[in-house]
C-alpha positions as CSV (number, residue, x, y, z in Angstrom):
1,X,-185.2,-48.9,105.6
2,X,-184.3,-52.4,103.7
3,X,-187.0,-54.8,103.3
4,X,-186.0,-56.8,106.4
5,X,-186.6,-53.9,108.6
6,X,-189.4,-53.0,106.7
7,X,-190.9,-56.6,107.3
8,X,-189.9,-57.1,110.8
9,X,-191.7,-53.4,111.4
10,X,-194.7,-54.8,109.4
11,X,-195.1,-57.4,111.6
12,X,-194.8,-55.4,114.8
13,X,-197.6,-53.0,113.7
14,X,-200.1,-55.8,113.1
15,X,-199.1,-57.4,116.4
16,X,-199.7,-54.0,117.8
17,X,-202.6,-53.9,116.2
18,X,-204.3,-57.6,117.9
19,X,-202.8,-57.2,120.9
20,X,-203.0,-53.4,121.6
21,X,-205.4,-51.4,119.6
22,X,-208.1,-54.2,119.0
23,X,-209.3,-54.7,122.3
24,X,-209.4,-50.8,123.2
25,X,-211.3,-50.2,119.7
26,X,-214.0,-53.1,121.2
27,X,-214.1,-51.8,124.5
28,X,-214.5,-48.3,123.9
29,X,-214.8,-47.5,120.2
30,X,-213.5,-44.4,118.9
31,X,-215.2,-40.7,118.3
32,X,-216.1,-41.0,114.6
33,X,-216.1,-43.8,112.1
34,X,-213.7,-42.0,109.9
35,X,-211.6,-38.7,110.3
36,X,-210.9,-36.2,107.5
37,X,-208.6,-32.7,107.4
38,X,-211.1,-29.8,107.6
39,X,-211.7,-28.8,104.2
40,X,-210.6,-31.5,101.6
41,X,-212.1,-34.3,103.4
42,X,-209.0,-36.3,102.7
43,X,-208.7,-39.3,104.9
44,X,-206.6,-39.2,108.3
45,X,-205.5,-42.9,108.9
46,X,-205.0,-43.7,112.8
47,X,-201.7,-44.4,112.8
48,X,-198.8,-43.4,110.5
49,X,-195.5,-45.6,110.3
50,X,-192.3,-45.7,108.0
51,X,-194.8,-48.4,105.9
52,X,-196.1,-44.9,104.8
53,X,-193.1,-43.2,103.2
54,X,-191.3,-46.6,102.6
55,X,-190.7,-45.7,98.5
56,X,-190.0,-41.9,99.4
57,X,-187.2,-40.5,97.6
58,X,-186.0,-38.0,100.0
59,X,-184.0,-35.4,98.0
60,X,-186.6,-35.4,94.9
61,X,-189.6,-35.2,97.8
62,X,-188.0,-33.6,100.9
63,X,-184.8,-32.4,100.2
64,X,-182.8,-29.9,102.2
65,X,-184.5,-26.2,103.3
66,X,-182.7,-22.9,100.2
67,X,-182.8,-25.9,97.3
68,X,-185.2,-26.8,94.9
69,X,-187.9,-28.4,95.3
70,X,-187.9,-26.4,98.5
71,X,-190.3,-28.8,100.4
72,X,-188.8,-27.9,103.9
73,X,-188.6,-24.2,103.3
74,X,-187.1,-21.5,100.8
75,X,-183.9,-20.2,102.6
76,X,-181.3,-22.7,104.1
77,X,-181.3,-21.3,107.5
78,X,-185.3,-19.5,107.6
79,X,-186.0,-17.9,111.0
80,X,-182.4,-19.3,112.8
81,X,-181.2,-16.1,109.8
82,X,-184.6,-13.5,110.5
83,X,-187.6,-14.2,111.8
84,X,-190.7,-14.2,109.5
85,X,-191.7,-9.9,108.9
86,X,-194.7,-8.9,110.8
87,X,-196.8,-7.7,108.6
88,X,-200.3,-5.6,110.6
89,X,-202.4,-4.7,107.6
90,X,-203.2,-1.8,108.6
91,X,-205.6,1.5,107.1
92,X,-207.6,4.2,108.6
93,X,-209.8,6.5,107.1
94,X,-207.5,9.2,106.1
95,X,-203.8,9.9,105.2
96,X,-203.3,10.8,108.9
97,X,-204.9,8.9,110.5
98,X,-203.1,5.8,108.6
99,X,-199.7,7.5,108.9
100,X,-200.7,7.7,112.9
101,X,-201.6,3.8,113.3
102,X,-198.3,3.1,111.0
103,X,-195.8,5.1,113.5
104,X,-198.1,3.4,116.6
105,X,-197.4,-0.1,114.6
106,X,-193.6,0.9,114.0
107,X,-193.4,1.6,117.6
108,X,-195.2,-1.6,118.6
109,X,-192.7,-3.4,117.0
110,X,-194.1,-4.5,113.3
111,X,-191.6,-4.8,111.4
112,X,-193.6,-4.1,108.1
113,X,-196.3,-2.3,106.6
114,X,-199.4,-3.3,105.2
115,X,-201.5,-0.8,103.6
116,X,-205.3,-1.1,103.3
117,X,-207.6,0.9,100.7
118,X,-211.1,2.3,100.5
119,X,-213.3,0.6,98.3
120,X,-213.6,3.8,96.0
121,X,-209.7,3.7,95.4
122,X,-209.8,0.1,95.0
123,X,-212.1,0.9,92.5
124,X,-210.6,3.9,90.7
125,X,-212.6,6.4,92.0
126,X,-211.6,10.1,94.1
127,X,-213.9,10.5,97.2
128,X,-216.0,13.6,95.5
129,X,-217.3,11.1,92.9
130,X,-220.7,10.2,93.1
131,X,-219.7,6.7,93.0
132,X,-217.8,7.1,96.5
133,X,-220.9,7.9,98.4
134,X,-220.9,6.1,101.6
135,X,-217.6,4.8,101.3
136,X,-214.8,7.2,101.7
137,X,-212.6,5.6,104.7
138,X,-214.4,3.0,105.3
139,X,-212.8,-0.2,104.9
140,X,-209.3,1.6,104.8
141,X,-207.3,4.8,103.6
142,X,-208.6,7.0,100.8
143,X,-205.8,7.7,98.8
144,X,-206.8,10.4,96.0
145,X,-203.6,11.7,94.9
146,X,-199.3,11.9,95.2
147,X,-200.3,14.8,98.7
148,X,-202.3,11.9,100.1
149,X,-199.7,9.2,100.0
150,X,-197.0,11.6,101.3
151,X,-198.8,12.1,104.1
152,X,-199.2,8.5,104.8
153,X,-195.4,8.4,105.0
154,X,-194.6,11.4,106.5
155,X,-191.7,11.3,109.0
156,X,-191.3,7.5,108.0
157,X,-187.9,6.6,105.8
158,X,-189.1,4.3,102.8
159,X,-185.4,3.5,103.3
160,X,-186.0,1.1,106.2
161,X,-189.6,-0.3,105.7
162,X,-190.7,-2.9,103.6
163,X,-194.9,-1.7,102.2
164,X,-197.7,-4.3,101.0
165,X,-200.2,-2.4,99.4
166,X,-203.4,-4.5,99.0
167,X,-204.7,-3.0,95.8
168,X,-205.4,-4.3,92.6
169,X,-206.8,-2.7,89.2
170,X,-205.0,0.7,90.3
171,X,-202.2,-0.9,91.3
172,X,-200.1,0.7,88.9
173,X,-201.3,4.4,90.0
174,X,-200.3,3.3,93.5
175,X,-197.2,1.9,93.2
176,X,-196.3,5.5,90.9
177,X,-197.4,6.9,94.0
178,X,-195.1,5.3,96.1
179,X,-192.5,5.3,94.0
180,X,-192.9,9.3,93.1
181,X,-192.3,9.8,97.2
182,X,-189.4,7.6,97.4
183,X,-187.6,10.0,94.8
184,X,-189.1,12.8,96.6
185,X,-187.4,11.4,100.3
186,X,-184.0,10.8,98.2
187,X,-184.3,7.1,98.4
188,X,-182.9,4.9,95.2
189,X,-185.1,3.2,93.5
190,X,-183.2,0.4,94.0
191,X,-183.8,0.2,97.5
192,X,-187.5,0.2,97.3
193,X,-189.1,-2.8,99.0
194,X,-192.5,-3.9,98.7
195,X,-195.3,-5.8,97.5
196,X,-197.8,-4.7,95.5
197,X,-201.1,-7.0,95.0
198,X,-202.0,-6.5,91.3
199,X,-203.8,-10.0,91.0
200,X,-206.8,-9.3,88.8
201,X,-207.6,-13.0,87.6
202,X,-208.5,-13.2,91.7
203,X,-210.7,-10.6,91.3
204,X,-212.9,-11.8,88.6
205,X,-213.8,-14.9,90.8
206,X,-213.1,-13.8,94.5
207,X,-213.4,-10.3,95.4
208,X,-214.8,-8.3,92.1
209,X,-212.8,-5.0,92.7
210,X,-212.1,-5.0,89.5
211,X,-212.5,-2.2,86.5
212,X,-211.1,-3.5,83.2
213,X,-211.4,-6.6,81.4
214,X,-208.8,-9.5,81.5
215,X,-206.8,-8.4,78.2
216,X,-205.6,-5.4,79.5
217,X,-205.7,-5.7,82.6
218,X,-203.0,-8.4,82.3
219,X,-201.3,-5.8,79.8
220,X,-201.0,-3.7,82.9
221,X,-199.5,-6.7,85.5
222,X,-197.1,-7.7,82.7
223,X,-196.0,-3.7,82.3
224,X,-195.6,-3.2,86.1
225,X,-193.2,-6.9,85.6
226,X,-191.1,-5.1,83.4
227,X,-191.0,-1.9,85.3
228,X,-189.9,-3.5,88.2
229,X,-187.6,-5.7,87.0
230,X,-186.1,-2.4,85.0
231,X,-185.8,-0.3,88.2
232,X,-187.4,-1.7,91.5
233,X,-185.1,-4.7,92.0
234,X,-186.2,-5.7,95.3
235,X,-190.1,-4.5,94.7
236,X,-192.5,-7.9,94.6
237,X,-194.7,-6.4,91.5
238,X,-197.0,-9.2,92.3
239,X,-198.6,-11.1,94.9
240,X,-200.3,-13.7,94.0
241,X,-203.5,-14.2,96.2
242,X,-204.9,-17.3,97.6
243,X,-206.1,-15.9,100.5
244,X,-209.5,-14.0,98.5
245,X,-209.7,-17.4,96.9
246,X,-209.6,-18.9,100.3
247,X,-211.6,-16.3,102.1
248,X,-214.6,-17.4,98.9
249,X,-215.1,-20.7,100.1
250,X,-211.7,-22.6,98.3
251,X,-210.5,-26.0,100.3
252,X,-206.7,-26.0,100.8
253,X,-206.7,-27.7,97.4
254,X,-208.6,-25.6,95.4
255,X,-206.3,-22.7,97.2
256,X,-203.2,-24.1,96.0
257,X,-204.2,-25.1,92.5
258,X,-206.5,-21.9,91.9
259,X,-203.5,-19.8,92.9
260,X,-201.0,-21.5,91.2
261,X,-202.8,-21.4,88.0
262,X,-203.3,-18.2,88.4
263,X,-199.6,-17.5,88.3
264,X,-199.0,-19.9,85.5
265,X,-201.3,-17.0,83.3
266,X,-199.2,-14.3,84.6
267,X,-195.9,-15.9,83.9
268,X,-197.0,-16.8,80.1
269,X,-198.8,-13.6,79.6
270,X,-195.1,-11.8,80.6
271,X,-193.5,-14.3,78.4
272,X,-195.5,-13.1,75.5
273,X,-194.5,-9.6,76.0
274,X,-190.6,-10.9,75.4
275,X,-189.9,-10.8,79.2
276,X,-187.4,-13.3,80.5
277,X,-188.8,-15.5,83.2
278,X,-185.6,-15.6,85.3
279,X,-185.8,-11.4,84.9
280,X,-189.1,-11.4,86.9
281,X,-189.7,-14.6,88.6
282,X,-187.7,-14.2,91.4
283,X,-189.4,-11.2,92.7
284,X,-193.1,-12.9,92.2
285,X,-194.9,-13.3,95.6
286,X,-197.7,-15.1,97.4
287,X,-200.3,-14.8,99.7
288,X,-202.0,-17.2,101.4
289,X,-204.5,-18.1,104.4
290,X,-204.0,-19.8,107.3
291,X,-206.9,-21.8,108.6
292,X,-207.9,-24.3,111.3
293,X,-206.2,-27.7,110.5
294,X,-203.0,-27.0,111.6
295,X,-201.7,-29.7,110.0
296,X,-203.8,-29.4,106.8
297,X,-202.5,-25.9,106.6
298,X,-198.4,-26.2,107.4
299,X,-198.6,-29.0,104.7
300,X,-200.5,-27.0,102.3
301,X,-197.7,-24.4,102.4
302,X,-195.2,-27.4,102.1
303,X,-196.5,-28.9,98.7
304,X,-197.3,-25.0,97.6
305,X,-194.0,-24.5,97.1
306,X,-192.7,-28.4,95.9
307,X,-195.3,-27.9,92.8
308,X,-194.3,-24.5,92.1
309,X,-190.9,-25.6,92.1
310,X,-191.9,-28.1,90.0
311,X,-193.8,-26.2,87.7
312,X,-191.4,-23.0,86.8
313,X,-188.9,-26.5,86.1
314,X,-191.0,-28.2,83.9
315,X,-193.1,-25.4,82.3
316,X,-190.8,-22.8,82.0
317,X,-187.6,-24.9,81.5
318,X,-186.4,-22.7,84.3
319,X,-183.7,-24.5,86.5
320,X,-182.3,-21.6,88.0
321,X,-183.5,-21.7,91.9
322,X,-184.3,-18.5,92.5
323,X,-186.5,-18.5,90.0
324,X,-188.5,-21.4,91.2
325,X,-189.0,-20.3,94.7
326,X,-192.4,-19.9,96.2
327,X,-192.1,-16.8,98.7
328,X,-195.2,-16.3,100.5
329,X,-197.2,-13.8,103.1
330,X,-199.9,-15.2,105.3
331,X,-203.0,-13.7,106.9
332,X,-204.9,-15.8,109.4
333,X,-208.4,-16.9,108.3
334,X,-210.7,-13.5,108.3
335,X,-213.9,-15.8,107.2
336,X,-213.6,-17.8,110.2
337,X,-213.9,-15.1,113.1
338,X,-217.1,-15.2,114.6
339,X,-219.1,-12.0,116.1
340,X,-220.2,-14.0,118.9
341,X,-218.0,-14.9,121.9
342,X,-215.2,-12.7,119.8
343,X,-212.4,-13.6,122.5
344,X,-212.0,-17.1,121.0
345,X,-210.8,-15.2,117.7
346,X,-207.8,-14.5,119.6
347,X,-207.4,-18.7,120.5
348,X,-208.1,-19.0,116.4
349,X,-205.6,-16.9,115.3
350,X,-202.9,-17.9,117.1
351,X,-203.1,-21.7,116.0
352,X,-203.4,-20.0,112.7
353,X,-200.7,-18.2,113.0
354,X,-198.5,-21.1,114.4
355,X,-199.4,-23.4,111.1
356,X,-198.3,-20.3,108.9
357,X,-195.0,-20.4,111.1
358,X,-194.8,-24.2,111.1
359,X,-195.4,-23.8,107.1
360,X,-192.7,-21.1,106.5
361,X,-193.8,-18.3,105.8
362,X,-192.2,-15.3,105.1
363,X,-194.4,-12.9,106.6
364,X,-197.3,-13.0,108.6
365,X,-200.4,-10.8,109.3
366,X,-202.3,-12.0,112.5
367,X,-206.0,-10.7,112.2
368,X,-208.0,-8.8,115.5
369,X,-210.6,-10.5,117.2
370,X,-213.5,-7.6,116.5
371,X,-212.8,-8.2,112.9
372,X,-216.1,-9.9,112.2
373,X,-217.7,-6.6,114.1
374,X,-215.5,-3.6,112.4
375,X,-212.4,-2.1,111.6
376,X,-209.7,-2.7,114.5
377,X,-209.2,-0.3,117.7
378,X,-205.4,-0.3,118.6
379,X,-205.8,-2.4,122.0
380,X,-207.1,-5.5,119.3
381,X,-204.3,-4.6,116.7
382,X,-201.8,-4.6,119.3
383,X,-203.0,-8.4,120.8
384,X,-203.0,-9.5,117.7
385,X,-199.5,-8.1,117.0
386,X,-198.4,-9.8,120.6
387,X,-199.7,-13.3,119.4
388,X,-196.8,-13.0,116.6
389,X,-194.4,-11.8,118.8
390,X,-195.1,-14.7,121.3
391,X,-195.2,-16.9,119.1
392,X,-191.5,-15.7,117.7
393,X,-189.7,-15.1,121.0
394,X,-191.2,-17.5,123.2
395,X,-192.1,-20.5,121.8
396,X,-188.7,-21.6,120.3
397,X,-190.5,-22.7,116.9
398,X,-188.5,-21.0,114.6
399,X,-185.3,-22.2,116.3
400,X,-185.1,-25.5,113.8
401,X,-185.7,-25.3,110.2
402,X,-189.4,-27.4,109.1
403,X,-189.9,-28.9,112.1
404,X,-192.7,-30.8,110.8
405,X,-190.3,-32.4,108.4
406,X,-190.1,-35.9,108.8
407,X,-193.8,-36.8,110.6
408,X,-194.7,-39.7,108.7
409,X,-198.3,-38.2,108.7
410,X,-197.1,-34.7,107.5
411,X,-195.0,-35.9,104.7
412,X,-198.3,-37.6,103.5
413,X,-200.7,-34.8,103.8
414,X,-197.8,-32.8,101.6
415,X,-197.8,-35.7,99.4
416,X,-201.6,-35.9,99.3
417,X,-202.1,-31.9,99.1
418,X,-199.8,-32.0,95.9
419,X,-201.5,-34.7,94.1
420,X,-204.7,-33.2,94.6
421,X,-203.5,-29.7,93.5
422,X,-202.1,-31.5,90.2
423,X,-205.4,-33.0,89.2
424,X,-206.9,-30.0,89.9
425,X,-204.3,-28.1,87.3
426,X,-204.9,-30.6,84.9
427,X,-208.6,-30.5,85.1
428,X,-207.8,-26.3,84.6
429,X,-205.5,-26.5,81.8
430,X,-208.2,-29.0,79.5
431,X,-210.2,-26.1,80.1
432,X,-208.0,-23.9,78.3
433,X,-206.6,-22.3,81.0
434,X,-207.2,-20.1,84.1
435,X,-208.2,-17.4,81.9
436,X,-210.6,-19.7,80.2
437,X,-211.7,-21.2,83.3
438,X,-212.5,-17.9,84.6
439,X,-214.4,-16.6,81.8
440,X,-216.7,-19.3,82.0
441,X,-217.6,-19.0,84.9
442,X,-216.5,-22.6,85.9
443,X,-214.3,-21.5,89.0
444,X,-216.7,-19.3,90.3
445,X,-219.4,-22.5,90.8
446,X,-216.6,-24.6,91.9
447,X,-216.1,-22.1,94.9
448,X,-219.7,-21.7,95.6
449,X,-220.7,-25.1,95.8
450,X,-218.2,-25.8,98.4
451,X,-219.0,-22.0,100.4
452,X,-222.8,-23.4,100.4
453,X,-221.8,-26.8,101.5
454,X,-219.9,-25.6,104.2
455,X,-222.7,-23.8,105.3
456,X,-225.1,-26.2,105.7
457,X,-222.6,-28.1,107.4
458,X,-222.7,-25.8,110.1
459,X,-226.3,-24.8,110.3
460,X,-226.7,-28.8,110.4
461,X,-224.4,-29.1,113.5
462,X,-222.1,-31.2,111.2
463,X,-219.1,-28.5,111.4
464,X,-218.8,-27.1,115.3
465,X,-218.0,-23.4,115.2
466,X,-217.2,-23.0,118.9
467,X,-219.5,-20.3,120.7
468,X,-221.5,-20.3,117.5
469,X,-223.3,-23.6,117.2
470,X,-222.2,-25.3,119.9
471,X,-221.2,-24.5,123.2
472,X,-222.8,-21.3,123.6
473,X,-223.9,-19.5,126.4
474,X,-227.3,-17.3,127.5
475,X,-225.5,-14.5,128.7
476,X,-225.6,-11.4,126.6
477,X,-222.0,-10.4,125.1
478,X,-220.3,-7.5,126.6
479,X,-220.2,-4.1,125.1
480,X,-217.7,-3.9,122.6
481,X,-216.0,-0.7,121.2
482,X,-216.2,-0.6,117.7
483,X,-214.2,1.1,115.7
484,X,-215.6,4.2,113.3
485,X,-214.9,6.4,110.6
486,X,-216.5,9.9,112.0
487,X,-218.5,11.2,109.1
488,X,-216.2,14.8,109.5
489,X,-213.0,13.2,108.3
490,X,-214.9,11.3,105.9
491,X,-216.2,15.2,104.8
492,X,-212.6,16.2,105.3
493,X,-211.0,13.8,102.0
494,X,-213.7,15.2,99.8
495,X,-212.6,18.7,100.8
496,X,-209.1,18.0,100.8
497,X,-208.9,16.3,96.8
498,X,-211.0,19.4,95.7
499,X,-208.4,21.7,97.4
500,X,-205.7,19.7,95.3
501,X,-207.4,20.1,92.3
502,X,-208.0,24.2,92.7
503,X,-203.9,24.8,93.8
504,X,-202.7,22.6,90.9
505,X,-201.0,23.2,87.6
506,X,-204.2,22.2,85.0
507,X,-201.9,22.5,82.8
508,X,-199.2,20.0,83.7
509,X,-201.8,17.7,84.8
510,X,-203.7,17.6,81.3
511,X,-200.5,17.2,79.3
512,X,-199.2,14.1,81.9
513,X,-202.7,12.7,81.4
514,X,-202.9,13.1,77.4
515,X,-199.2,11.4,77.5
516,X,-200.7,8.6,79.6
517,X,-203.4,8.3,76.6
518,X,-201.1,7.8,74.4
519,X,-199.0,5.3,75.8
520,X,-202.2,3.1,76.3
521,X,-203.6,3.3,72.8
522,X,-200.3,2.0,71.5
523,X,-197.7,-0.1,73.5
524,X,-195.7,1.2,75.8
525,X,-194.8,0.6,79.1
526,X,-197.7,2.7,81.5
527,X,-196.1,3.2,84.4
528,X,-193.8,6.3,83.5
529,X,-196.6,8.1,82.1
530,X,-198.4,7.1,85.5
531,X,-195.4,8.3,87.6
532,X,-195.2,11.5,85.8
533,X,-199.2,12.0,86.1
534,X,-198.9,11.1,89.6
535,X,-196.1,14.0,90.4
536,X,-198.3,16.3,88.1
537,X,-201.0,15.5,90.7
538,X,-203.5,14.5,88.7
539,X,-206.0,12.1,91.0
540,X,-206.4,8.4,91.3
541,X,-209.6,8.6,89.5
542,X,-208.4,10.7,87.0
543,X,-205.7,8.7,85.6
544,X,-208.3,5.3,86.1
545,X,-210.9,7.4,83.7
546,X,-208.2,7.4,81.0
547,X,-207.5,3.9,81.2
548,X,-211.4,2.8,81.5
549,X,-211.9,5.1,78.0
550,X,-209.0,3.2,76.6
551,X,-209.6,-0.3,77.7
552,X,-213.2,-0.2,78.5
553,X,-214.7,-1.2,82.1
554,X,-215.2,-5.1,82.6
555,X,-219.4,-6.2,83.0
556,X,-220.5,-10.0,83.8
557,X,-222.3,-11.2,81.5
């Protein structure tokens, strides 16, 4: 607009304003003396105009949907081209049992899978060890050697699916795993496709699956870089994880600048190796959470991806686009299901859902409303699957490309978002770094402080968690089924990795592993000697004990 318009608009609004808004605010006031997004408190005006975006450059801000700086999405066409991939994350107790839900979710309609671990493989460990105890199946598969993870894909082509693996310090022994049955089913490498985790920096403030310490840890993210850009071509080796960050008590800020710093490590650390960013950037992914605000969120995912553009440009004096986009997966907010009236979950994650949709994501992972209670039966996993596919084929909001784009109040939560974000990674970097930052312990408080305040806001009443704190009810909830882990199969996976052990070639296996020893005391790349241990069957925990006497387990101090 030119400044006469601008003017003439300027004077409307405060006409408006006397004559309009001033004797309704006097009469009847309005519900709060100030309104704020949901978790960074930033300040929601009443009324947003063309005065707001008045010195908006459009194509350095906005621009078009496929080009840099990818405000309004990272493909020209987004879901008019394919629809986001629904992604079920998804893990039972055992190989078959996983492999069962898989072909149930295939059947269903997913149209990826998403592969969930025990806490003892997410921890290095086989199900016989002592440290396993309890665990085995429990909060997903146990995956103790190459027999297991052939079994999860038995009767399923690698060919035509696209596998997340949420998994982290053994990433590298899974994704040799997955790659060794790949070559076994005949598929090329090169048509692998995939996600692996492999985001440790999250772990050391977030979720604390972790095993060694940051050094080489990040020795073994850089190595799976390489490995992939070498012969997975279309394998994410990363994804970089908001979400746990999220999920620890982050605001949408502190998600966005926590994670992107996170990825600024990676991307030096790779660097320093002698990899070229434009080899491996392209194929770096995200992960994100999708909470309440629904505007709060589809902006968040707007300026996620302006500053990373931003940041791979002015950083890594990268210009080439597909090296600067942010590609992202999205899983509704797990910290905000409640036990308690558990049929609103299903209300929850559907707005979540629609703000990961509105926010372009590339793939989506709806949660199931008895996730605060247990793992998932199918009749939850397959609502939850429905929400997505309503929300694809019936609601007509992937028909236009960022249809947000353009509200003069969305454009200045982006703006807003961003800004914050930046401060944030410029408070991190005269810290020294993530790495730093980590270390001392400084991102850890940060997320604390605001998990405790949000808790007292909700034991105070402040923050309404409906059927929780306010508008509850005196009748008793209804029987739920709960899904369980019978303690046979769990008996079962110890029997089974002992059986591998007895009908294996000892031989073979201690050769692969004192091969794999040798590549980690020098400086090689680890993941051929991990495939080749992996087809000699030696054991998850196995080839983690090498790498814990070689690099030492990581303690807080």
């Amino acid at each position: 607009m030119d400044e006469d318009r601008l003017g003439t608009l300027r004077a409307e609004r405060d006409r408006w304003c006397r004559e309009t808004l001033d004797p309704v605010l006097e009469r009847y006031g309005e519900r709060a003396a100030a309104f704020e997004t949901d978790t960074d408190g930033l300040a929601v005006d009443r009324l947003y105009t063309p005065l707001d975006r008045k010195d908006e450059e459009y194509l350095a801000e906005i621009g078009f949907p496929g080009e840099p700086p990818f405000t309004r999405g990272v493909y020209p066409t987004m879901y008019r081209g394919r629809r986001w991939t629904m992604r079920q994350y998804a893990g039972m107790g055992t190989a078959a049992e996983t492999n069962e839900r898989f072909r149930y979710l295939i059947d269903e309609g997913q149209t990826g899978l998403s592969m969930a671990f025990d806490l003892p493989t997410q921890m290095g460990y086989d199900s016989d060890d002592a440290m396993a105890a309890g665990e085995v199946g429990r909060a997903g598969v146990a995956i103790d050697s190459l027999a297991d993870m052939k079994l999860v894909f038995d009767g399923i082509d690698l060919s035509e699916v696209s596998t997340s693996m949420t998994i982290n310090a053994p990433a590298s022994v899974l994704l040799a795993m997955y790659v060794a049955v790949g070559d076994e089913q005949g598929v090329d490498r090169t048509e692998l496709r995939g996600t692996i985790q492999n985001d440790l920096l999250k772990e050391y403030i977030a979720r604390n699956t972790y095993i060694y310490p940051p050094e080489p840890s990040l020795r073994i993210i850089t190595d799976i870089f390489a490995f992939c850009a070498a012969e997975l071509p279309r394998f994410n080796p990363i994804s970089i994880s908001g979400y746990h960050v999220r999920e620890a008590g982050a605001t949408a800020v502190q998600e966005v600048a926590f994670t992107l710093a996170n990825a600024i490590e990676y991307v030096e650390a790779a660097v320093d190796t002698g990899l070229d960013v434009e080899s491996f950037a392209p194929q770096l992914s995200f992960f994100f959470a999708a909470h309440n605000d629904l505007f709060e969120e589809a902006a968040k995912f707007r300026a996620a991806r302006r500053l990373w553009a931003r940041i791979v440009e002015e950083r890594f004096d990268v210009s080439d686009s597909d090296a600067r986009r942010l590609k992202f997966h999205t899983q509704t907010a797990g910290s905000t299901l409640t036990a308690q009236q558990v049929d609103n979950n299903v209300t929850r994650v559907a707005y979540q859902a629609l703000a990961a949709v509105l926010g372009g994501t590339q793939s989506l992972h709806t949660n199931s409303k008895d996730e605060a209670l247990g793992i998932p039966t199918e009749q939850t996993v397959r609502t939850a699957l429905r929400t997505q596919q309503i929300l694809a084929h019936e609601t007509g909001v992937g028909d236009t490309v960022d249809p947000l784009a353009g509200s003069y109040y969305v454009e200045d939560l982006t703006d807003r978002l961003e800004s914050a974000a930046m401060e944030l990674l410029a408070d991190i970097d005269d810290r020294g770094g993530m790495l730093a930052a980590i270390q001392s312990g400084w991102v850890e408080r940060e997320l604390q402080d605001v998990a405790y305040r949000r808790q007292r806001e909700i034991e105070s009443g402040d923050r309404i968690v409906v059927g929780v704190n306010r508008f509850t009810t005196d009748e008793a909830e209804s029987e739920f089924e709960v899904q369980e882990i019978a303690e046979a199969e769990r008996q079962r996976q110890i029997e089974r990795v002992e059986r591998r052990r007895d009908d294996r070639d000892e031989e073979a296996v201690t050769g692969a592993l004192e091969d794999l020893r040798t590549v980690a005391s020098g400086d090689g790349n680890l993941m051929y000697p991990m495939i080749d241990a992996v087809e000699a069957e030696a054991t998850t925990g196995e080839i983690c004990t090498v790498l814990r006497d070689i690099f030492g387990e990581y303690r807080r101090h």
